[in-house]
N, C-alpha and C positions, 0 to 999 in steps of 0.2 A: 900229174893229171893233165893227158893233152896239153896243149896252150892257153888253157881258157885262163884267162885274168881278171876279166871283164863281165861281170854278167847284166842283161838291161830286163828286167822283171817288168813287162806289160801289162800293167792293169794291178791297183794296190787295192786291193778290196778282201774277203776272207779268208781267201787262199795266197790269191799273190803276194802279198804282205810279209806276211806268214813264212812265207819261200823266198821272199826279199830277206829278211830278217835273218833266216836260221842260216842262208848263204854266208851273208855279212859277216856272219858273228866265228864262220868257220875261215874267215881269212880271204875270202873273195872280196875284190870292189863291186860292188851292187848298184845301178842306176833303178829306183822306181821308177814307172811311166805311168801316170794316169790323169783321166780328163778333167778330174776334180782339184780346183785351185786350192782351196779348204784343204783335200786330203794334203795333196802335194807342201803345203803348209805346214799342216800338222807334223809330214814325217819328217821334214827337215828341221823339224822344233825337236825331235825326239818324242813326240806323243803319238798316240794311234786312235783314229777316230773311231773306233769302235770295239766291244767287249769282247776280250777274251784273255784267258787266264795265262799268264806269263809270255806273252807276247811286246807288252811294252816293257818290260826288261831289257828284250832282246832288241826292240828297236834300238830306245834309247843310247845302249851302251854303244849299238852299232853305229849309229849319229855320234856322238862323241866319239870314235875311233877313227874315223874317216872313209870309214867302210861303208856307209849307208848313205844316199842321198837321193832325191825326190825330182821328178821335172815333167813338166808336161808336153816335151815334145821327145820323142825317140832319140837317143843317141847310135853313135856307133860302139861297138861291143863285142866280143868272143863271142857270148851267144846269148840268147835271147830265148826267155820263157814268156810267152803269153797265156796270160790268167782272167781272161775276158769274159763278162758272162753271154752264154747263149741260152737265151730264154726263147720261148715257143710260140709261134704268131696266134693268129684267130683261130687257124686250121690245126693246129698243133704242131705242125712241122719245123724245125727247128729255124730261128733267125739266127744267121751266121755273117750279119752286119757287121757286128764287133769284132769280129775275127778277122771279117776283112777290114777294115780299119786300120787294123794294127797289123795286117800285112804291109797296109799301102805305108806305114810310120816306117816299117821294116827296109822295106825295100830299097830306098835309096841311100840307104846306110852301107851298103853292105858289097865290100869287096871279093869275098870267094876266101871259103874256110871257114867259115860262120857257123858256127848249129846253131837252128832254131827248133824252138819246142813249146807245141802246143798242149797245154796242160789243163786248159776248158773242157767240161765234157762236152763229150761234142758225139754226132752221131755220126755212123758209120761213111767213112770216107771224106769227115771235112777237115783231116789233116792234110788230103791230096788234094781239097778245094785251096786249103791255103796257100800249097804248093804253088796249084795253078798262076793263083791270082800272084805271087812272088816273081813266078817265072815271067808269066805276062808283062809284068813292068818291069825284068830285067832278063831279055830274050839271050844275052851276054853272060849268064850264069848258067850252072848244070845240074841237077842232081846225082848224075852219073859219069860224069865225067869226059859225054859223046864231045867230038870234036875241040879236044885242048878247051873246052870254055872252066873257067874256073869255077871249082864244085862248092857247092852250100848242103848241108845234111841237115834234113827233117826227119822230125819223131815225135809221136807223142806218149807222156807219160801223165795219165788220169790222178789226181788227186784220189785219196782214199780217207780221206782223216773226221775224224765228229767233231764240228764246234764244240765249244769247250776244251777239248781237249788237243785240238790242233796242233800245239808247240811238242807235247808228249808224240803223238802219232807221225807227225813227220819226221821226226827219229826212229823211232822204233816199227812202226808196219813196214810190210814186204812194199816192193814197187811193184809197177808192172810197166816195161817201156818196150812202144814200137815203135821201129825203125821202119822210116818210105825205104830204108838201105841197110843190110845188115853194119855198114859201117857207121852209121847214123847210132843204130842202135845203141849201137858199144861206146859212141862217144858220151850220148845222152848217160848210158849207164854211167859211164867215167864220173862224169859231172855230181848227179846223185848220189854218187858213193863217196862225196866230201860230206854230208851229215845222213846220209841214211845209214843204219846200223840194221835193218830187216833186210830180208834175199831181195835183189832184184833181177826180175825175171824177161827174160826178153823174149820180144814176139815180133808183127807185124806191124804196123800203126792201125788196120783197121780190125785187128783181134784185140788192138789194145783197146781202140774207141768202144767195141761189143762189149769188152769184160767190165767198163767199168758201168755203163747199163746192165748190163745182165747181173750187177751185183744187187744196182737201186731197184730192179723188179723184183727182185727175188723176196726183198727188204716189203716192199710193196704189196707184193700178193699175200702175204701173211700179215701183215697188217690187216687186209681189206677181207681176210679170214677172220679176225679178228671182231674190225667193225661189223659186218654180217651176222656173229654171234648175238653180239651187243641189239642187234635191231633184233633178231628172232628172240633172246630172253625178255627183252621189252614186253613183248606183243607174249610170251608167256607166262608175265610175270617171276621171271626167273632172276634172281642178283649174278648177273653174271662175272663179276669180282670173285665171286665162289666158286662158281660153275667151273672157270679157267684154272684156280686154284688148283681144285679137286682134282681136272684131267690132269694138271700136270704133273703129278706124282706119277703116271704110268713115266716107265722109264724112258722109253723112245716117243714121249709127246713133248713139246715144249712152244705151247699157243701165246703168242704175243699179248699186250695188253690194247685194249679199243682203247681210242679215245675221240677229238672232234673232228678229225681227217687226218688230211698229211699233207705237213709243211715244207718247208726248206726248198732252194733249187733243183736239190738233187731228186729226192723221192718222187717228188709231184710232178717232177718234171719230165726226167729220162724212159719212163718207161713210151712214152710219147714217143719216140723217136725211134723206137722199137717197131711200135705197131707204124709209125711213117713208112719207114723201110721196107715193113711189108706187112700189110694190116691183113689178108687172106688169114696168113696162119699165127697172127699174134694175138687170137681169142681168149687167154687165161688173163694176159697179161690185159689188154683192153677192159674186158670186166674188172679188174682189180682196181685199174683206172676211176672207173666208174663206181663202183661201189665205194671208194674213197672221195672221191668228190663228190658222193653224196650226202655224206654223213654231215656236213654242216648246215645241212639244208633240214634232216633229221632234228638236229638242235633248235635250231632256231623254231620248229614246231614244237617240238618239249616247252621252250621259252614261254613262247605266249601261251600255251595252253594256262602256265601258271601264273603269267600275267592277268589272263582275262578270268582266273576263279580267284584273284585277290580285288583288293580294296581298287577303288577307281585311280587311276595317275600313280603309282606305285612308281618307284624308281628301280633300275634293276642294274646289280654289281658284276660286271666281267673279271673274274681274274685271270690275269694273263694275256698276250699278245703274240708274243715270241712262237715260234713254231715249234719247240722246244726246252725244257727247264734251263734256268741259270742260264739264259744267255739275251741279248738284246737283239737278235735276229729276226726281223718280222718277213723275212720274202715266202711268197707265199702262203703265208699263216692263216690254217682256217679259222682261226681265232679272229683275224684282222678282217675277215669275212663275215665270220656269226656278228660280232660288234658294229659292224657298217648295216649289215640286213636285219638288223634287231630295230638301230638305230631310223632305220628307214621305215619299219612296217610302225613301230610306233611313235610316231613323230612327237606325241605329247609326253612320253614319258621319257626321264633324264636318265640316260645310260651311263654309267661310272665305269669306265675303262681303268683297271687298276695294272699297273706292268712298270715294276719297280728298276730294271734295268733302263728306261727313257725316260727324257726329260720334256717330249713333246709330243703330241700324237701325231704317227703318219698321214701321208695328205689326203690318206682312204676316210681317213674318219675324223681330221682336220677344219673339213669344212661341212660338217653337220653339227648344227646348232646345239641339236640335246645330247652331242657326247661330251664329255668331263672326265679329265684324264687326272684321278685321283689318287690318295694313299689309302692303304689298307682300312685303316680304323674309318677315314671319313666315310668311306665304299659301304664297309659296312653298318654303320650308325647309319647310315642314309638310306639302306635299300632295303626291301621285303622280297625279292627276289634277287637270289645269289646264284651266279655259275662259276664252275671250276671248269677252266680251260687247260690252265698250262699247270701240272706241279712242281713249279719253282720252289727252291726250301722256302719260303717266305710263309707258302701258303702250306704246309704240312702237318701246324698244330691248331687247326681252327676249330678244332670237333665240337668244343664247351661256347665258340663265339658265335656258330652255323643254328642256335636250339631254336632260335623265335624265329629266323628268315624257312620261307619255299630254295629249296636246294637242290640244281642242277649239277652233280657230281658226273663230271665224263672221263673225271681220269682217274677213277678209284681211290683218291686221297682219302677218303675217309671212311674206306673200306681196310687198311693197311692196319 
């Protein structure tokens, strides 16, 4: 496979980790890069600071091999994935801070021959931002090879994989890798064809940046079909747990399930970046936007509504945080949202944040006095108002514990 010996993994957090890890353990030397001392700690302990399912296997054994190791400043290296996040300013348009950050780590590393690859979603055309800003501080290097200056290949290859499942999927799904250079391409593909076992399909870098949005909207607008149900049967009186059931016996129907928004970096995020690019004609995807970011705001009126026809000062149980079941993931989480703006609109009553994958609450809901980041049984000995947020297995057998509490059901647990 090419020359690559070296690989330097930017950014050790869900993804890059994860791609540090399954590298390692395929016989590559692996340098993690990332700005957290704690993390960089951690992996060089053989531990991984955050939940996912057979992932600290793969570290560890890869720490014990010598394949795996942790640093917080860029090395030099064959080639270089950056795994940074790009989250989205006030305006929603994408911050591409972190990316350049770890261009500028990149850059003075790097002698000519190097692939780098960016593996952030990232919206159309900030693989050639990275480029830029590479070139810019190394006017001596080429992409193309104009005038004898020694060449560097860029590409990027979008992540595709579900928390949880992460270590399974980055084996087994298809890729999709664009090259700024058809030979960029082929190298990047090179690379990933040491543990990918799905096709890898090659393109442009900025069909690659489109496909892996146009996968989270797609993901997005049927969701936000979804949610729209759930508010119209409401206001029908209709169980829409059944409603969706029911249609989905036609054979060419298959309606997602509602629940309290949409979480994670990826869904809540990317479709953003979409309508940035060009908000004229990205009207399905904007409302889906929208009608998704509204739904917590929907909850949180359900909430009090049964707050204020119960006893006075009632205590009310959140279950769930994570944006997601079985996993300790809170980015984005409208969960971490309903819980902060519950927490806010009733200042006297004690909100029980129950979310068995952490052991502290985030700093959203940290420093408000009446949240209490509980166990299941105290949550509910304590509360007369219960919501279902996230169906973790934890919370899947509650039907016979839910008889004497007000029950806000958003994720059909106890409709199943």
């Amino acid at each position: 496979m090419d020359s690559i010996k070296t690989v330097a993994v930017i950014g050790l957090g869900y993804i890059g980790l994860p791609t540090a890890a399954i590298l390692a353990t395929n016989g590559l030397n692996v340098i993690g890069v990332d700005v957290n001392e704690k993390t960089v700690e951690a992996v060089n302990r053989g531990e991984v600071p955050f939940v996912e399912p057979d992932l600290a296997v793969h570290v560890s054994g890869a720490v014990s091999q010598g394949h795996l190791k942790a640093a917080l400043d860029t090395p030099s290296a064959d080639a270089y994935i950056v795994a940074v996040p790009t989250p989205f300013k006030a305006d929603r348009s994408a911050d591409l801070s972190f990316i350049e950050a770890a261009a500028h780590g990149i850059a003075p590393q790097l002698q000519g021959g190097e692939l780098i690859i960016l593996e952030s979603t990232s919206p159309p055309r900030a693989t050639r931002y990275m480029a830029d800003v590479i070139l810019g501080l190394r006017p001596d290097l080429s992409i193309d090879g104009q005038d004898g200056r020694p060449t560097i290949d860029i590409a990027h290859c979008p992540e595709r994989v579900l928390p949880g499942r992460v270590m399974i999927e980055l084996v087994t799904n298809d890729r999709i890798v664009g090259g700024v250079t058809s030979r960029a391409a082929e190298r990047a593909k090179a690379l990933y064809s040491v543990f990918c076992q799905g096709e890898i399909l090659l393109t442009d870098d900025v069909t690659a940046e489109m496909a892996k949005l146009v996968e989270n909207s797609f993901r997005d607008v049927n969701i936000a079909f979804a949610n729209e149900l759930s508010l119209i049967s409401d206001k029908l009186g209709i169980d829409v747990w059944e409603l969706i059931r029911l249609a989905n016996h036609h054979p060419r129907v298959n309606i997602l399930q509602p629940g309290p928004g949409v979480g994670g970096h990826c869904i809540a995020v990317d479709p953003w970046f979409i309508v940035d690019a060009d908000p004229s004609n990205s009207r399905i995807i904007r409302t889906a936007r929208e009608v998704n970011d509204s739904k917590p705001g929907w909850v949180v009126d359900k909430v009090l509504e049964a707050v204020a026809s119960a006893e006075d000062n009632v205590e009310v149980a959140v279950l769930g945080l994570a944006f997601k079941p079985n996993i300790d993931d809170l980015r984005e989480s409208p969960s971490v949202e309903i819980t902060r703006t519950l927490a806010e609109k009733l200042p006297h009553h004690v909100v029980r944040a129950v979310e068995p994958h952490i052991v502290e609450l985030p700093t959203a809901l940290g420093s408000l006095p009446n949240v209490r980041l509980s166990n299941l049984d105290e949550a509910l000995t304590a509360a007369a108002v219960v919501v279902l947020l996230v169906d973790h297995n934890e919370f899947l057998d509650l039907g016979e514990r839910l008889e004497e509490q007000t029950v806000l059901d958003v994720r059909g647990v106890l409709s199943r």
